[in-house]
C-alpha positions, 0 to 999 in steps of 0.5 A: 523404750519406744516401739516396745511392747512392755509385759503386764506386771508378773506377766512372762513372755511365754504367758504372754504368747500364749494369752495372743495365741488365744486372742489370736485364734478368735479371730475369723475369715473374713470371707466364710465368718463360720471359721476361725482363721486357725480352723481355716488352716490360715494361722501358721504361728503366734511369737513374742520377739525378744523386742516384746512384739507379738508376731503372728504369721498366717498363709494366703489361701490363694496368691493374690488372696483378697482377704489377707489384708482384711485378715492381718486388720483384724488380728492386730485390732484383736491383739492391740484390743487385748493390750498387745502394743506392738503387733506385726503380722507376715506372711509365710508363703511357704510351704503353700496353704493347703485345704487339707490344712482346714481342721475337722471342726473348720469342716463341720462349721462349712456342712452346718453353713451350707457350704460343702467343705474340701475332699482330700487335695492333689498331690503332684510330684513334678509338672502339673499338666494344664487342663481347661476342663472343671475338676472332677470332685467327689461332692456331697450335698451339705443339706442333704447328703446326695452326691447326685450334684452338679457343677453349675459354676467353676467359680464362685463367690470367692476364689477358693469355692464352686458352685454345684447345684444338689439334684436330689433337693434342687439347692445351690450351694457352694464348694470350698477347692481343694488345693 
């Protein structure tokens, strides 16, 4: 039929999910290549649909998150790569990407690169009061643990990271939000 995807001979569905759910979890942010959009917390879930279609649903980190297009790109391309057909890609927008999501490897990847990763994130129960002052962060230094550091720029590189500066061994480095 056309528009399906069509198992490998001897091949179920089930293993057919799991083989993407590996294909799937190779694939890396585009903006930190460090993670694994699953160490990222960013790959929500891997399906095959009852039409044979790999269907893989990932969370923007932030709305508007430049990277997503990037992200859904390389997952199709890894997954047609591996011989999946048929690949859609969504967006779950709910519940909201947290960086609590970020898994203890995705964290020790960050400190190995550089980047100091996420405490733990906010958690508000109704309105949020506006505030235009820097967020208050518990940081540490990912060279060489001070917490002396200081925030040089509320925004960084990306949208999702600060920049702090380590008093103790004068290095710039970037912070990962917690959201």
């Amino acid at each position: 039929m056309a528009g399906q995807t069509l198992a490998p001979v001897g091949t179920t569905r089930e293993e057919r999910r799991r083989t993407a759910v590996a294909v799937a979890r190779t694939v890396t942010d585009p903006e930190m290549p460090m993670l694994t959009l699953e160490d990222l917390g960013v790959l929500r879930d891997v399906e095959v649909a009852e039409d044979g279609a790999v269907v893989v649903s990932i969370t923007p980190t932030y709305s508007g998150c430049p990277a997503m297009a990037t992200m859904r790109d390389d997952l199709v391309h890894r997954l047609t790569d591996a011989g999946f057909d048929d690949v859609r890609v969504r967006v779950a927008l709910h519940p909201a990407w947290s960086s609590d999501w970020i898994t203890d490897r995705g964290r020790r990847a960050l400190a190995e690169h550089g980047i100091s990763p996420p405490g733990t994130a906010p958690r508000h129960d109704g309105p949020v009061a506006l505030s235009l002052l820097p967020t208050r962060r518990a940081v540490q230094c990912p060279r060489c643990g001070s917490p002396a550091v200081e925030l040089t720029s509320e925004f960084g590189p990306t949208a999702c990271k600060a920049l702090y500066r380590c008093s103790d061994c004068l290095e710039p480095f970037e912070h990962v939000k917690e959201i």
